[in-house]
TORKOLRO-6541 format. One record per residue: x, y, z of N, C-alpha, C in turn; residue in one letter. Coordinates in steps of 0.2 Angstrom, whole numbers, plus 5000, padded with zeros to 4 digits. Example, Ala and Ser with C-alpha at 12.3 -4.5 7.8 and 13.67 -1.06 7.14 Angstrom:
2
506649725039506249785039506649845039A/506449895035506849955036506450005039S/
# end
This chain:
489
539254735685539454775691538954835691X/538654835696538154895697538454955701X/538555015697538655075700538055135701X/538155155707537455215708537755285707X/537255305702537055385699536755415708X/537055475711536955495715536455545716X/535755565718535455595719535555625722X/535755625729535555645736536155605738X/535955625746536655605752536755535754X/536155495746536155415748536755405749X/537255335751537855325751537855265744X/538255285742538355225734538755165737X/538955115733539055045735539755055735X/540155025740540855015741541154945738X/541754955735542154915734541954835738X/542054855744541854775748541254745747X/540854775744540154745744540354725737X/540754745732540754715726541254615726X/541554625731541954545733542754565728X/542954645729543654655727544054635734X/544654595732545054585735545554665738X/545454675743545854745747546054725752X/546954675751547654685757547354735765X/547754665767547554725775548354755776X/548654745773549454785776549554805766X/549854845766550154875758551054885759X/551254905756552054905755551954995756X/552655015759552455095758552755115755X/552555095746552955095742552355105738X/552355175731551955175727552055165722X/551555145716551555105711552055185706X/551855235706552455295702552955305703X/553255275710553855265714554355205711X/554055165707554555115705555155135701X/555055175694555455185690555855225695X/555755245697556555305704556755265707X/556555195710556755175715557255115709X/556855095704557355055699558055075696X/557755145695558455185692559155195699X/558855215704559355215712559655165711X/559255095711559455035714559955025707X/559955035700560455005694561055045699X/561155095699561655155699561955135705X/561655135710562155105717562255035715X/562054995710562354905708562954945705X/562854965699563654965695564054995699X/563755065703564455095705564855025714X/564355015716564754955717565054905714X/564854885711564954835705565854855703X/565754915701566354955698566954945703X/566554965710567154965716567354905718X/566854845720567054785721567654755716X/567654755711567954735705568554745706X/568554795704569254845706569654835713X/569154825716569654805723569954725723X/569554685722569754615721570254605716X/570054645709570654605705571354655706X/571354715707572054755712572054725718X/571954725723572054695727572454635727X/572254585724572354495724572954495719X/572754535714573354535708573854585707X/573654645707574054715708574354715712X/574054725717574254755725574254805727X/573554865723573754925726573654925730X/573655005733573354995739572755035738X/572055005747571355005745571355085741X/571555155745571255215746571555215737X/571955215735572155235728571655195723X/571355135726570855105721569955135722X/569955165725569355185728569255255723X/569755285726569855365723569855355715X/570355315712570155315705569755275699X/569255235705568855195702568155225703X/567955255709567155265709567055295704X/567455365703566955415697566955365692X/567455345690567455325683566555265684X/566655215690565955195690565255225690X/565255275693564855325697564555365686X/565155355682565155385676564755365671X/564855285672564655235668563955215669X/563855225678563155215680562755245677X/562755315676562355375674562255365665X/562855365664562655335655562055255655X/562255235661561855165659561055175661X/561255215665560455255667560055295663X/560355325659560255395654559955345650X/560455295646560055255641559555215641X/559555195648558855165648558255185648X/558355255652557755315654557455345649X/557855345642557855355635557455315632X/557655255634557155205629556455175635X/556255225640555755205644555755145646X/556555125649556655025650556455025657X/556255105663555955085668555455085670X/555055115666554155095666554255045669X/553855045674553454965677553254925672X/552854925666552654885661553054855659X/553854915657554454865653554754815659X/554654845664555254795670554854715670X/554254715668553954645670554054585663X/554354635659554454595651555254565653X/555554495657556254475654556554505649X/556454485644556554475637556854535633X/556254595636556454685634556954705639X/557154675644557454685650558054675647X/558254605646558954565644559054585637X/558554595632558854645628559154735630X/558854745632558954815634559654825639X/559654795644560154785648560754795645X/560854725641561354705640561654755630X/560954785629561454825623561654895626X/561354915632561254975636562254975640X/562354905642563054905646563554875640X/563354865635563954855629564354925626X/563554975624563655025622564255055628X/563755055633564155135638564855095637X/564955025638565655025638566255035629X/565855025626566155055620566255125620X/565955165623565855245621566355265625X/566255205631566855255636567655225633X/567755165630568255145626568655195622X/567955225618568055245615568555325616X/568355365620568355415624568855425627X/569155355628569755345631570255355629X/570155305624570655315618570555375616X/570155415612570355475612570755535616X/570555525622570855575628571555535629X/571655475625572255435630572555425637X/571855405639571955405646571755315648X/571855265642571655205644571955185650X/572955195648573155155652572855175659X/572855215660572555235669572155165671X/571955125666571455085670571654995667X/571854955672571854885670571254855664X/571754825660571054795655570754725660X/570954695664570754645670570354665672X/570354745676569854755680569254795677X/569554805669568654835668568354775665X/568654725661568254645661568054635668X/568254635671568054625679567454655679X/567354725680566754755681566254755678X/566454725670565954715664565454655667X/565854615667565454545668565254545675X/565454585681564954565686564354605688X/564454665683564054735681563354695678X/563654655674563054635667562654585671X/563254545675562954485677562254515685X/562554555689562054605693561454645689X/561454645684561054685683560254645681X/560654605676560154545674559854505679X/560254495684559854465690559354535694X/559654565693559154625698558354615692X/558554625686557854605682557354565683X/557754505687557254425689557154465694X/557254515699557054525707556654575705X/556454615702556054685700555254655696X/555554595691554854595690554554525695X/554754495699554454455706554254495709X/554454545711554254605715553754645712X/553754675706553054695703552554655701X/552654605700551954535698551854515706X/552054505712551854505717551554555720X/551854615720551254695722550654695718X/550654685711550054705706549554645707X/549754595708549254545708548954535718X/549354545722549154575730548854625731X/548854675726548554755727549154775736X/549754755732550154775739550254855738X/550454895734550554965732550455005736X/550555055739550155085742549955165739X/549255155740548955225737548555295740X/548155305736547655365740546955345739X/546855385747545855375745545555425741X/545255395735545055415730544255385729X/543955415724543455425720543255435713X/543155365710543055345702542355375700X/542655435695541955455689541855445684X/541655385682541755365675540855375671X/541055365663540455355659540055275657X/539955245656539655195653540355145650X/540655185646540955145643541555115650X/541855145655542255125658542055085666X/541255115666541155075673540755015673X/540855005664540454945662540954895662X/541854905663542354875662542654865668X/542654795671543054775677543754795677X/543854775673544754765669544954835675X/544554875671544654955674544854985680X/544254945683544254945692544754935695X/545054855693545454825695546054855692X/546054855687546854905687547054975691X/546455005693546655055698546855025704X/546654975707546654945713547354915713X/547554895708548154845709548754905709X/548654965706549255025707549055055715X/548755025716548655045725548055095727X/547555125720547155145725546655135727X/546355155734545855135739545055185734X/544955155731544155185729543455175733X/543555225735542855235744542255235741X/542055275731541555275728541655285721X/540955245718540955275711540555305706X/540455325702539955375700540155375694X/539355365690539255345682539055435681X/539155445675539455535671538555515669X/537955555670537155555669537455555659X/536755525656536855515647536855575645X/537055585639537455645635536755675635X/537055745637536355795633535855805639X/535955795645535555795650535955845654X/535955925655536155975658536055995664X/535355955666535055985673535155935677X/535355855676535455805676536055805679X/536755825675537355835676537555885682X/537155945681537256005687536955965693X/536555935695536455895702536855835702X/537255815699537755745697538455775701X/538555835697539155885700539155895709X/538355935709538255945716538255895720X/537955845720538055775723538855755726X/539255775721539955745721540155805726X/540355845724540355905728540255905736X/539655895737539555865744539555795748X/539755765745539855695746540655705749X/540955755745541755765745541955805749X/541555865754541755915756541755875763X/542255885767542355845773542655755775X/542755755766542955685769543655685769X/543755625768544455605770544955585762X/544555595757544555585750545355605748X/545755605745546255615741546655625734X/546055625731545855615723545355595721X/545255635714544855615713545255585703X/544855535702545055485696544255495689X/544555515685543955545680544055485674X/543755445673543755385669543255405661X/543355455658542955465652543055485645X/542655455640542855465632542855525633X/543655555629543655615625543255635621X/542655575619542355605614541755655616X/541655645623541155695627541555735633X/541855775628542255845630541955895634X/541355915629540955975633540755945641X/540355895640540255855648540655855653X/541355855652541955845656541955935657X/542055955652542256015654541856055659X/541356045659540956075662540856025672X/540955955669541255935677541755945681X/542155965676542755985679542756055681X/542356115680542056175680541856155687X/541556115689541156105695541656095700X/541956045696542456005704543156055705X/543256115702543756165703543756205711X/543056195714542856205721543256175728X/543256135724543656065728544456055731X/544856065734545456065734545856005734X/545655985729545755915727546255885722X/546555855719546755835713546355785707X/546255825701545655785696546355755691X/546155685692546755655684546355605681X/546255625675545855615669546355555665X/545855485665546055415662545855425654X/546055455650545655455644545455355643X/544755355639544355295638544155305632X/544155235627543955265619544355265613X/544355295610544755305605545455365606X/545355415610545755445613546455415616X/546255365619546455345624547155305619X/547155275615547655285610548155315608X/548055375607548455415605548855445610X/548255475617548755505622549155465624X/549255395623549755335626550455355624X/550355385619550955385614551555435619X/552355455618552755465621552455545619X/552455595623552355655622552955695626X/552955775623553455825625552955875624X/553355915629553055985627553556025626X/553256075621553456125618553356195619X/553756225624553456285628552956275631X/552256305630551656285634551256225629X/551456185625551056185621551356075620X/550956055618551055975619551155955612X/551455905611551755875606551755795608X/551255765604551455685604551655635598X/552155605601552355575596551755515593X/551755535586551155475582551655415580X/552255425578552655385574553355395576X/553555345581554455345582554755315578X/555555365576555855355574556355275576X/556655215571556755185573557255185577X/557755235578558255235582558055295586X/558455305591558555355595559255395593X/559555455595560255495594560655435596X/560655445604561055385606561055325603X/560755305600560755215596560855205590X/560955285587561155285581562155325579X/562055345587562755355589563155265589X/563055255595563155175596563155125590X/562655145586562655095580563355115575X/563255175575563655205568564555185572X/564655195577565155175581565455115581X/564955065581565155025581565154995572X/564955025570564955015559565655035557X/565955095560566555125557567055075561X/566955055568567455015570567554945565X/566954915566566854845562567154855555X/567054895551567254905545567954915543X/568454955550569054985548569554885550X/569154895556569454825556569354755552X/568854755547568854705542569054725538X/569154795534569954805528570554785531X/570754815537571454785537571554725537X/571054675541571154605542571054555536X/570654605533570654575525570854605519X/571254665521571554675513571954635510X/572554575511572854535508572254495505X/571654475506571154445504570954475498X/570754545501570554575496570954605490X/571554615492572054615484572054575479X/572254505483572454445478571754455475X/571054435478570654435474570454485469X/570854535471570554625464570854555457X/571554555461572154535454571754455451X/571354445455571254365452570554385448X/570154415449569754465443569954485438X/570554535440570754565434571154505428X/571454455429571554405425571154345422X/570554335427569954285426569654305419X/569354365419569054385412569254475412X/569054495405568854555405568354605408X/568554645411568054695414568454725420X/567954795425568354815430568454785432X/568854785440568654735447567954755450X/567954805452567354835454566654845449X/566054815455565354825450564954875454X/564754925452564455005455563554985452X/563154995456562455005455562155045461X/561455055456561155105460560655065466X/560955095471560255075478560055115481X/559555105485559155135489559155125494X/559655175501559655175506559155215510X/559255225518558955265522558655315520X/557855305521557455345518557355355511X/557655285507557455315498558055345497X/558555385500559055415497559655365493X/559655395486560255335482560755335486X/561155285482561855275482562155215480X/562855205478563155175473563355115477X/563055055477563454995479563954995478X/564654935479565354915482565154865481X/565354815473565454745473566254725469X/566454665470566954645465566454595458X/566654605454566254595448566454535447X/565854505447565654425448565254405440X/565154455436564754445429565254475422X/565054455419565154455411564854535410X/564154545413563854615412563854655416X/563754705417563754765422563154795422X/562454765423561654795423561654835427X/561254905425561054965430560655005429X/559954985426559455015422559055005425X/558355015421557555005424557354915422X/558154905421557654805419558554775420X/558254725425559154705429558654635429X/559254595425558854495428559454485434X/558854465438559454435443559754375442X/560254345446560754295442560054225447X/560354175443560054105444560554075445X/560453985447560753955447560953935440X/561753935440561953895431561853955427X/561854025430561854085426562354085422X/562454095416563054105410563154165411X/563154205414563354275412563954275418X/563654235425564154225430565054195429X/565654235430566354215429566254155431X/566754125428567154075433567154075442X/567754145441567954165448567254185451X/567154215446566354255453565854205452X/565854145450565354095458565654075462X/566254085462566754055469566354105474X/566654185470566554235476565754235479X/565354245474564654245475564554165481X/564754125481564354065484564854065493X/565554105492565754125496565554215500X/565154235497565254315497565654345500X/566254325496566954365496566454455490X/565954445486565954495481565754515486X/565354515492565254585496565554605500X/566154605499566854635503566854735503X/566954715497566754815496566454855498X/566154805501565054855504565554885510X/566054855513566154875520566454985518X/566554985513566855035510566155085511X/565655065508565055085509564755095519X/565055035521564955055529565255105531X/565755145528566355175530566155245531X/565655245523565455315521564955345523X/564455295528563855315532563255295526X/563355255520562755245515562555185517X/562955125520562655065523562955055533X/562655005535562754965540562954905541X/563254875546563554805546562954775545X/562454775548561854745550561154785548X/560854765543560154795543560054765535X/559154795532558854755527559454745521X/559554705518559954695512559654735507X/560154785503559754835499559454795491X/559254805489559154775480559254845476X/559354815470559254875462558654915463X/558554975459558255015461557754965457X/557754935450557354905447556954865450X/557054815453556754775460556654825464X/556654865467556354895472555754935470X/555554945462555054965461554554925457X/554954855458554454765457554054775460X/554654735468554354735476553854765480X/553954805475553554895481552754885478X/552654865471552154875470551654795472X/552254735476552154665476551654665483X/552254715488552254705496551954775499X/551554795502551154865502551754905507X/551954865511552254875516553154885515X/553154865509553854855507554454915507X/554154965506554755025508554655035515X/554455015520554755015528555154985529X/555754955523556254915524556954995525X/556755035523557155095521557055135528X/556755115533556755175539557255145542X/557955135540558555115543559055125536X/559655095537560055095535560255015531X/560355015523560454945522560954895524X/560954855525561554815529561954765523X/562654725527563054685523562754635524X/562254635530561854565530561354575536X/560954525536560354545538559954495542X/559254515547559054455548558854405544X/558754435539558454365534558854325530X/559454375530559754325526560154265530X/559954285539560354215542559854155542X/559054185540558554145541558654105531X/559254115529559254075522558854135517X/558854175518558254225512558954265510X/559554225505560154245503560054235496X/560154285491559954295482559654325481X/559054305475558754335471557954305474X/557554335474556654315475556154305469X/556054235468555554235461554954225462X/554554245469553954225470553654285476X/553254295475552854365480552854325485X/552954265487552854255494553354235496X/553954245494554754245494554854345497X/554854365494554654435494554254445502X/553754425501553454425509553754425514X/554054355514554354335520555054345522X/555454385515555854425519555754475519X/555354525518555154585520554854585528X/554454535530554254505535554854515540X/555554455539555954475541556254545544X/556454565537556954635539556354675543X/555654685541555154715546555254725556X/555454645556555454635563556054635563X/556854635562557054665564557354755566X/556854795561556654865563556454855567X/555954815571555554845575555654805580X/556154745583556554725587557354745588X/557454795586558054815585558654815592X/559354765593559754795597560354775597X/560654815601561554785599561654735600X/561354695604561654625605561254585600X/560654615598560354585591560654565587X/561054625583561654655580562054605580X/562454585586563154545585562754475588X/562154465588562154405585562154385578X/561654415574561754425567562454425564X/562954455567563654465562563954385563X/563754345570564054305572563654235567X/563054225566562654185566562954195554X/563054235553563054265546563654225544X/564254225550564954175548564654115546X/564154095548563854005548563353985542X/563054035540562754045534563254065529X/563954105529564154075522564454045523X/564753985526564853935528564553865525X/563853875526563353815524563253845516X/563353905512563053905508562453935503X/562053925510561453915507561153965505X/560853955498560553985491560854035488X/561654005490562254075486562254055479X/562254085475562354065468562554135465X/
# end
């Protein structure tokens, strides 16, 4: 691609002379305009969604009448919308980038419309204002809510992969002033062009260290610009020649224009990253935390539910079993060890005692197959893991999760650590009663570094694919894995 350096009031090459495709009609729709217009379009779906719903199944079934279904159904939809939108806006799920990924879509959707409805259950019940509402009609709403939305997801990303690849967007007449490194990149061009702008010219930054060179480069542009029809001007250059910017942008300040600078380079990484400001002053995230407030609300929400309802529904299990311990051999019922949760912070596992010994030092043998130390009763429990029943107690207490990496002895964790470089990333969450890997069969003890790898590999990817319906697919997929057994000993 050849770009001219401007002397004088030569005219430089246009776009058309390069054989870029430029739409004769565009959409009057701008490429910054999508996430407002995606956020509108979720919010007017549920809160119809909520209304429709409600009117069908009262109506058909009930028989109230419309104006009393109308009245006391929109807020509450109009309420739900806003939480669904809040949580998406949070996790940046209306970026144009995120709406063309399925996959982040129908993840995100669907943990974003589970949540709001648990929180607002939850809310409910506390306030005791359930009954006011049919449990028909908010199934009703759930499902045609969830089912609408997923579909609007096939329709947004058709819609954006047909604009960006048409260059249908519409945008402004601008002007590219890039360095070597960015006008030497088509990629470049063409991604301005596909957000909709119209670029009338382009113009290479004169090589570093040339100041007489640069002040006629400025004038040039300067005059080129006074009188046109221009509407931006677009600055394509490494941060890492700062002083040179500075001083163009020094020049272009004459201009009554708008200067927005593309960082290229090594910069250009970091600025990517989510930023705040701080007063006057900027703040960019280097390293997200794996949860959000919100998603560690929603998680914890749903651990203290999950666990109050697995003691009740198994304490009869869980009795007979204390007492069938207590008869089988000598020793407690309960086996207490040191782990390592959330962040490296200890705390005492919740097992029923499944051995002869109670190991909890700097040298722990994990149990094998045909292990003699293991009871009678506790390979039943261990091959059933009925012994990790008590962990839910630890779910209870905010030291574990239904779901996340399975903790080890602190003694194996300072094996592992010195095995897998990466191995305490396992700790930027909370440990679970079960996990992805243990439904991928990585259930017991590890005697091989590449055992070790590949579940840590596991629990990895699940940090870093993390989401509620992840979650209850793991609780669900976990019934089938103690089930089959596999490598419980």
């Amino acid at each position: 691609m050849n770009f001219v350096r401007p002397t004088g009031p030569q005219r430089g090459v246009r776009f058309d002379t390069l054989g870029l495709h430029r739409p004769t009609r565009k959409w009057p729709i701008a490429y910054h305009s999508v996430s407002a217009l995606a956020m509108t379009a979720d919010f007017v779906t549920i809160v119809v969604a909520g209304v429709v719903s409600a009117l069908v199944y009262n109506l058909e079934i009930v028989g109230s009448s419309f104006n009393q279904i109308i009245v006391h159904h929109i807020g509450s939809a109009a309420v739900v919308a806003a939480l669904f939108v809040s949580f998406m806006r949070s996790r940046d799920l209306y970026r144009p980038a995120e709406l063309l990924s399925l996959r982040t879509q129908a993840l995100g959707v669907t943990t974003a419309w589970i949540g709001v409805f648990l929180f607002i259950s939850g809310v409910a019940f506390s306030l005791k204002i359930g009954a006011q509402f049919s449990r028909g009609g908010i199934l009703s709403f759930a499902g045609v809510g969830l089912f609408l939305l997923l579909s609007q997801r096939i329709l947004y990303r058709s819609v954006l992969t047909h604009g960006l690849s048409q260059q249908k967007f519409a945008g402004r007449n601008a002007i590219l002033i890039a360095d070597e490194t960015a006008t030497g990149d088509r990629k470049f061009v063409q991604m301005l062009l596909k957000h909709g702008f119209h670029l009338d010219r382009q113009f290479t930054l004169p090589a570093p260290k040339q100041d007489t060179q640069l002040n006629d480069f400025v004038a040039a542009i300067v005059g080129y610009l006074r009188g046109s029809d221009i509407e931006e001007i677009i600055v394509g250059i490494d941060t890492a020649r700062w002083g040179e910017l500075d001083q163009l942008l020094a020049g272009l300040r004459i201009l009554p224009l708008p200067v927005n600078l593309i960082p290229v380079g090594k910069a250009a990484t970091i600025l990517s990253r989510n930023k705040r400001m701080m007063d006057d002053t900027l703040c960019i995230e280097l390293h997200r935390a794996p949860h959000t407030t919100f998603e560690r609300g929603i998680k914890r929400t749903i651990d203290v539910f999950g666990a109050l309802v697995g003691l009740l529904l198994l304490f009869p299990l869980l009795i007979i079993t204390a007492v069938m311990i207590k008869f089988d051999s000598p020793g407690p019922i309960f086996f207490k060890q040191h782990r390592r949760g959330f962040n490296g912070r200890p705390f005492n596992i919740y097992k029923f005692r499944t051995m002869s010994v109670l190991e909890d030092g700097s040298i722990i043998r994990a149990a094998s197959r045909s292990d003699s130390r293991v009871t009678r009763l506790g390979r039943l429990l261990r091959q059933s893991s009925i012994d990790e029943l008590p962990q839910l107690l630890n779910v209870l207490d905010g030291t574990m999760s239904l779901v996340g990496p399975r903790p080890h002895a602190v003694a194996h964790d300072n094996q592992f650590d010195k095995v897998v470089s990466n191995y305490a990333f396992r700790q930027h969450v909370k440990p679970g009663l079960t996990g992805w890997a243990q439904i991928h069969g990585h259930r017991g003890s590890m005697s091989t570094q590449v055992e070790v790898e590949r579940r840590v590999e596991l629990d990895l990817w699940y940090i870093d694919n993390w989401s509620l319906a992840l979650d209850l697919l793991i609780i669900l997929r976990t019934s089938y894995e103690v089930l089959r057994r596999r490598n419980a000993y």
